[in-house]
DSSP file (Angstrom, degrees, kcal/mol; ACC not computed):
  #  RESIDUE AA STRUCTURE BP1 BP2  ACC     N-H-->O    O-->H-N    N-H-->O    O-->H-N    TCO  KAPPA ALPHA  PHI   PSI    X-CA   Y-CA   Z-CA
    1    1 A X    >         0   0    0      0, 0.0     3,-1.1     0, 0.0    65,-0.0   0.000 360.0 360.0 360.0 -26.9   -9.6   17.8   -4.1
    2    2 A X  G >>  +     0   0    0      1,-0.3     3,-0.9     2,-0.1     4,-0.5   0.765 360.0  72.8 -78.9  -7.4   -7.7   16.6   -7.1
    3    3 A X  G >4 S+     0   0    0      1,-0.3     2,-1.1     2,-0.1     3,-0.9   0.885  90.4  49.6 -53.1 -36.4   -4.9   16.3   -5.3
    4    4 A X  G <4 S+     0   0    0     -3,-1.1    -1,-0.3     1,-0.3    -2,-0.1  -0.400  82.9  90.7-110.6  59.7   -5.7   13.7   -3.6
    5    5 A X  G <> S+     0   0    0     -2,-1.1     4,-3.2    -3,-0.9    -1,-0.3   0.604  93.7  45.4-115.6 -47.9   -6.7   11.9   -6.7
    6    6 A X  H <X S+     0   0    0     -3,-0.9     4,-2.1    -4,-0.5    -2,-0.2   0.990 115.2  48.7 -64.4 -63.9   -2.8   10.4   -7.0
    7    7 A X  H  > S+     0   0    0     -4,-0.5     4,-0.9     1,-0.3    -1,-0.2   0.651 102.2  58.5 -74.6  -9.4   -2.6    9.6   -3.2
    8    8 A X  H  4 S+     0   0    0      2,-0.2     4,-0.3    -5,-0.2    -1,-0.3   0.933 110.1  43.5 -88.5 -54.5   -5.9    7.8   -3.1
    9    9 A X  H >X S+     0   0    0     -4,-3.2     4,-2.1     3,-0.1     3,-1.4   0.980 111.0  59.9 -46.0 -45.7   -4.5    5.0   -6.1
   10   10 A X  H 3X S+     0   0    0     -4,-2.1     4,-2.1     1,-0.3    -2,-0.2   0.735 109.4  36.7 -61.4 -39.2   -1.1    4.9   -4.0
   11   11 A X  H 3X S+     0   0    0     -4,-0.9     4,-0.6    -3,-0.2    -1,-0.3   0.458 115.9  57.5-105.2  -0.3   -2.9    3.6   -0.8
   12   12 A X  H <> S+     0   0    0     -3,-1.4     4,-1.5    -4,-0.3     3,-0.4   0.864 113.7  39.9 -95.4 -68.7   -5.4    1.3   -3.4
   13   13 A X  H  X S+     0   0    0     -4,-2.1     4,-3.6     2,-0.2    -2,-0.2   0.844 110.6  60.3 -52.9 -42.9   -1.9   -0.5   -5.0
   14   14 A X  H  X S+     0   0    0     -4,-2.1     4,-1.6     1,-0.2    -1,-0.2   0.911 113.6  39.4 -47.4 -45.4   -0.3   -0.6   -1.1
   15   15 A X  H  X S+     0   0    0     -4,-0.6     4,-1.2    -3,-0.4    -2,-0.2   0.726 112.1  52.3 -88.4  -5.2   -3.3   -2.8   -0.3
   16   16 A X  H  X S+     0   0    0     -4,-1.5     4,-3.2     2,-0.2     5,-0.4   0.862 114.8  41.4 -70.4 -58.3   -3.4   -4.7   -3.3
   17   17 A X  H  X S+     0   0    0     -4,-3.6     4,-1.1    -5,-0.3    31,-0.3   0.829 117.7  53.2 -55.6 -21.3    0.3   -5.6   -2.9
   18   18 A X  H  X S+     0   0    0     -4,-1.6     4,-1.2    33,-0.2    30,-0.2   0.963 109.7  44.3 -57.1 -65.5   -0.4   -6.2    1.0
   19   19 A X  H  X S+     0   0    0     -4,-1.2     4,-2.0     1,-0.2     3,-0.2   0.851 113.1  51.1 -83.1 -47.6   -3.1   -8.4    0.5
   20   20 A X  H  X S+     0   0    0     -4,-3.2     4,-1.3     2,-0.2    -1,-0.2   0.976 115.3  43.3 -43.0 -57.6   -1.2  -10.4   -2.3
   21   21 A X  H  < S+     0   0    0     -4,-1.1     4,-0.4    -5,-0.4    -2,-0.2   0.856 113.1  54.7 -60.0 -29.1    2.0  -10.8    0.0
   22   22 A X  H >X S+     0   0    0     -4,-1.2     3,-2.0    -3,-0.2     4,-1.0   0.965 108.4  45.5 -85.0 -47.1   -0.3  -11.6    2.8
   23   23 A X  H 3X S+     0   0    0     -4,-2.0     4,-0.7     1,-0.3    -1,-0.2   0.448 112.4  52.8 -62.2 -15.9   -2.1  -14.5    0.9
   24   24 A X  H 3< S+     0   0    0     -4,-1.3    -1,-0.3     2,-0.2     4,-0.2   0.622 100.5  57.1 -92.8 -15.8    1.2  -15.8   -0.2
   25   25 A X  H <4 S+     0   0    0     -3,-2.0    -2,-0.2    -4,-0.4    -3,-0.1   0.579 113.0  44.6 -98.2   1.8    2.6  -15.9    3.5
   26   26 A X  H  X S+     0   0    0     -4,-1.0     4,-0.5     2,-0.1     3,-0.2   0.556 108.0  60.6 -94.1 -26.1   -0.8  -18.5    4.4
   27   27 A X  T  < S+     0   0    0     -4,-0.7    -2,-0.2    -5,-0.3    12,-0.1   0.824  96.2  54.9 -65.7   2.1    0.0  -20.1    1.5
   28   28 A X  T  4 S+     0   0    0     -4,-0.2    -1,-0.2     1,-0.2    -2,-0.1   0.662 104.4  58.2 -93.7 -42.3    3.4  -20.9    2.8
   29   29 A X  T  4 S+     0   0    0     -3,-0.2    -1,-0.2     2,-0.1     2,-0.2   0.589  91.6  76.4 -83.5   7.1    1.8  -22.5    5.8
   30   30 A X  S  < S-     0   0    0     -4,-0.5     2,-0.3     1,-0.0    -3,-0.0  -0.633  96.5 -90.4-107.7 179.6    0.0  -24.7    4.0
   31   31 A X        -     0   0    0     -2,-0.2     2,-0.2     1,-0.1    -2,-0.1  -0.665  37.6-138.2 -89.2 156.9    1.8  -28.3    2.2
   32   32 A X        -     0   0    0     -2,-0.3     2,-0.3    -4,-0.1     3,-0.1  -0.572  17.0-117.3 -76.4 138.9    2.8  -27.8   -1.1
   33   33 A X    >   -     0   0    0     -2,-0.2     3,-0.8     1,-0.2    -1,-0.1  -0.638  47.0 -75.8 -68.4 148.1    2.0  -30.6   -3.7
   34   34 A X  T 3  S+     0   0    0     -2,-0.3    -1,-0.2     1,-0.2     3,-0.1   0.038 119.5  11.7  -9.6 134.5    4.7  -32.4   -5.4
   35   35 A X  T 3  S+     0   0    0      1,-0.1     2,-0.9    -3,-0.1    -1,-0.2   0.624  93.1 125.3  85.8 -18.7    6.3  -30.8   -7.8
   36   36 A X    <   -     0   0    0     -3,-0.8    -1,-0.1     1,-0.0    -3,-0.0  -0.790  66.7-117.0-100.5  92.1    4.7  -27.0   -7.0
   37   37 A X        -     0   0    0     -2,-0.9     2,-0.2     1,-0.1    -4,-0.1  -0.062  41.3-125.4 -32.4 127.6    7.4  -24.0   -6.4
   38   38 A X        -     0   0    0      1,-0.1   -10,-0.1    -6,-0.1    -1,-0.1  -0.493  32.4 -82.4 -85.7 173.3    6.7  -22.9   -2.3
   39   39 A X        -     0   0    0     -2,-0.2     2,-0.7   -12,-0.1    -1,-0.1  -0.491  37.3-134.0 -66.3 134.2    6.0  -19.4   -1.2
   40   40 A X     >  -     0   0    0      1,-0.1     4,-2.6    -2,-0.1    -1,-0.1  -0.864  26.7-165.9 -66.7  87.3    9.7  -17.2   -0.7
   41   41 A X  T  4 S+     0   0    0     -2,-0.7     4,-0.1     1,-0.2    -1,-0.1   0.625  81.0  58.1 -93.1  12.3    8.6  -15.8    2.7
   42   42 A X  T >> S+     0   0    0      2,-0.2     4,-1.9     3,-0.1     3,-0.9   0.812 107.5  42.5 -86.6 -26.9   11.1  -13.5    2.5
   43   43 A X  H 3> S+     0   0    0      1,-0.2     4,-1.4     2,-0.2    -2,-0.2   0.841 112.9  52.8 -38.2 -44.7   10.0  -12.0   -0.7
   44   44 A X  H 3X S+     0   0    0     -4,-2.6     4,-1.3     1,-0.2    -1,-0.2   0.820 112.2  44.7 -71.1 -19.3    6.7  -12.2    0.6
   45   45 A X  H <> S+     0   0    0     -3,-0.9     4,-1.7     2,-0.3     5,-0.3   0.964 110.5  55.0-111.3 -83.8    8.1  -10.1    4.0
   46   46 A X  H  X S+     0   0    0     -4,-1.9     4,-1.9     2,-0.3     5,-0.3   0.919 110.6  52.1 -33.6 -70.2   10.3   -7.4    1.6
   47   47 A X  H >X S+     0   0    0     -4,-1.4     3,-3.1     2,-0.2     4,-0.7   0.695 107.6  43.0 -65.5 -87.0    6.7   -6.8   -0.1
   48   48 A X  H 3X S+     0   0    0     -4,-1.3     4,-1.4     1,-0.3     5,-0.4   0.668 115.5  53.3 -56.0 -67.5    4.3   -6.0    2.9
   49   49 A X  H 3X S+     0   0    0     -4,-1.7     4,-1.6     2,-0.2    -1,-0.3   0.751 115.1  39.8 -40.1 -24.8    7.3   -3.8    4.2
   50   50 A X  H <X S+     0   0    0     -3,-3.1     4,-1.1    -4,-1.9     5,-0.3   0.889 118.5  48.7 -82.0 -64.7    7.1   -2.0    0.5
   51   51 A X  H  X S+     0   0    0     -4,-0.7     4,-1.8     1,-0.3    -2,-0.2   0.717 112.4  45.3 -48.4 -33.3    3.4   -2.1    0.7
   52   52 A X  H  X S+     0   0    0     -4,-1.4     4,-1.2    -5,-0.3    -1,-0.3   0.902 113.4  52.1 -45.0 -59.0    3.4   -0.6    4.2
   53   53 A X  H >X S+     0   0    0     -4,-1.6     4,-4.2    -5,-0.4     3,-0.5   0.922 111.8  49.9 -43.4 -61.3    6.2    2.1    2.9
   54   54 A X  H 3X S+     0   0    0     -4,-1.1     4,-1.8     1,-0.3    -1,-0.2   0.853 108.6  50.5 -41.3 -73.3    3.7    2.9    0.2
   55   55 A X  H 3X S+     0   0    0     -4,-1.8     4,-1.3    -5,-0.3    -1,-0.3   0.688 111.8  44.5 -21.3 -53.1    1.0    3.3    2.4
   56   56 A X  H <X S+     0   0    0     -4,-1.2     4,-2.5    -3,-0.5    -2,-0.2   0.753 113.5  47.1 -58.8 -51.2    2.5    5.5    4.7
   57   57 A X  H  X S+     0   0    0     -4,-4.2     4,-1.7    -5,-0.2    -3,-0.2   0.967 109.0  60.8 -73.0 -44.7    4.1    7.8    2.1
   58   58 A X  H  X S+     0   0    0     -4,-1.8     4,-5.7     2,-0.2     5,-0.3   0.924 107.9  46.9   0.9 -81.7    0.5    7.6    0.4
   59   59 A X  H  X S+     0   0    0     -4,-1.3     4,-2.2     2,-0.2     5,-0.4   0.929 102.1  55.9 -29.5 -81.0   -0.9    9.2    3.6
   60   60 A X  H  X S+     0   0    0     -4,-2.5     4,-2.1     1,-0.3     5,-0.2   0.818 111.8  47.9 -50.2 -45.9    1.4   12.0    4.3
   61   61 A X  H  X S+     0   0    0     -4,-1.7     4,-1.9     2,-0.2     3,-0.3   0.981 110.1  47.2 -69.2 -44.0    0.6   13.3    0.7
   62   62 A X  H  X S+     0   0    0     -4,-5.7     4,-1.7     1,-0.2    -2,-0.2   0.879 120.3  48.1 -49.8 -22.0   -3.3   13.0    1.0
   63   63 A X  H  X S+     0   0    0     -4,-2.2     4,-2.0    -5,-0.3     5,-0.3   0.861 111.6  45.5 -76.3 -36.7   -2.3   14.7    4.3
   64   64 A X  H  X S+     0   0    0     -4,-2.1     4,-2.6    -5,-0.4    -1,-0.2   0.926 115.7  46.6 -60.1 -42.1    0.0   17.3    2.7
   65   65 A X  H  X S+     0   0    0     -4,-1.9     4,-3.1    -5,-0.2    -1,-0.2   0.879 105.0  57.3 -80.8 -27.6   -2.5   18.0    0.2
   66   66 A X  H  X S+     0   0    0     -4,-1.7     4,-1.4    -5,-0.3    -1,-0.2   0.875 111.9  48.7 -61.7 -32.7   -5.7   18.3    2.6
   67   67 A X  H  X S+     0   0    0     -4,-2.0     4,-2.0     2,-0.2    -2,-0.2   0.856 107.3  52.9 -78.1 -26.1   -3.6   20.9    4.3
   68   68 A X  H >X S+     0   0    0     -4,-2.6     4,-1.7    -5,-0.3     3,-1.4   0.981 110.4  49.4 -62.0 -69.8   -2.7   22.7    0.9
   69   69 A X  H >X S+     0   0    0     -4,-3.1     3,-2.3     1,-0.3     4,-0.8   0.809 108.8  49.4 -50.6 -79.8   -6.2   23.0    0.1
   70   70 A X  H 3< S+     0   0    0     -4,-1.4    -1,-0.3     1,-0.3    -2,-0.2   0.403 106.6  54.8 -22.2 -39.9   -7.4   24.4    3.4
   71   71 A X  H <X S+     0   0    0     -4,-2.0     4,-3.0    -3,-1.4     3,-0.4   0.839 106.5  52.4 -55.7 -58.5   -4.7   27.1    3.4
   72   72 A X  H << S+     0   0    0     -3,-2.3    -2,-0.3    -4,-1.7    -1,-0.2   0.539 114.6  43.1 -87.8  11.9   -6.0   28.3   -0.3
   73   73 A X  T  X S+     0   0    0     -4,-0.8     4,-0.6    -3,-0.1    -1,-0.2   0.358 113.0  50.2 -84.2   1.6  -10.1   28.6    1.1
   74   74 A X  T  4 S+     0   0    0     -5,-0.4    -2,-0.2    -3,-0.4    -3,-0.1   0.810 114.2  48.0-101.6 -28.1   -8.8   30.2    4.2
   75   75 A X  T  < S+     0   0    0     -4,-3.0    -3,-0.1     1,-0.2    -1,-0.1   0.759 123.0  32.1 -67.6 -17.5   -6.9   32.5    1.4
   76   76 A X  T  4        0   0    0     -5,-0.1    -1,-0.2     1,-0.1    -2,-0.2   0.442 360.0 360.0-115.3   5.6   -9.9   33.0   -0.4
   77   77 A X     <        0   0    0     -4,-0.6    -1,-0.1     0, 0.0    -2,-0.1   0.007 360.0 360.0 -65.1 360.0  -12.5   32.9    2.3
């Protein structure tokens, strides 16, 4: 179980950076004031593809690691 200590922040920071990038690509639709820098919505694009990546790879180790453990009770079982 402490494995999956690592991959369980990893998929908490993918959806923080998701959620950021996503909230920047409705701000984007909306008008900008005078004066007020607009949203880069290809940065905003680049990051929910990292944050996706991140996720994924996130995954595969809590998966990796569920399997590790299972393999050492079935060794010690």
């Amino acid at each position: 179980m402490l494995g999956m200590i690592q991959p369980l922040n990893g998929l908490r920071n993918a959806e923080t950076q998701f959620t950021q990038a996503a909230n920047n690509v409705v701000r984007a639709a909306l008008p900008t004031p005078p004066g007020q820098d607009s949203v880069d919505l290809s940065t905003a694009a680049v990051s929910m593809l990292q944050a996706r990546n991140s996720f994924e790879a996130n995954v595969k180790v809590a998966k990796t690691a569920d399997d590790l453990d299972k393999t050492l009770l079935n060794m010690i079982g």
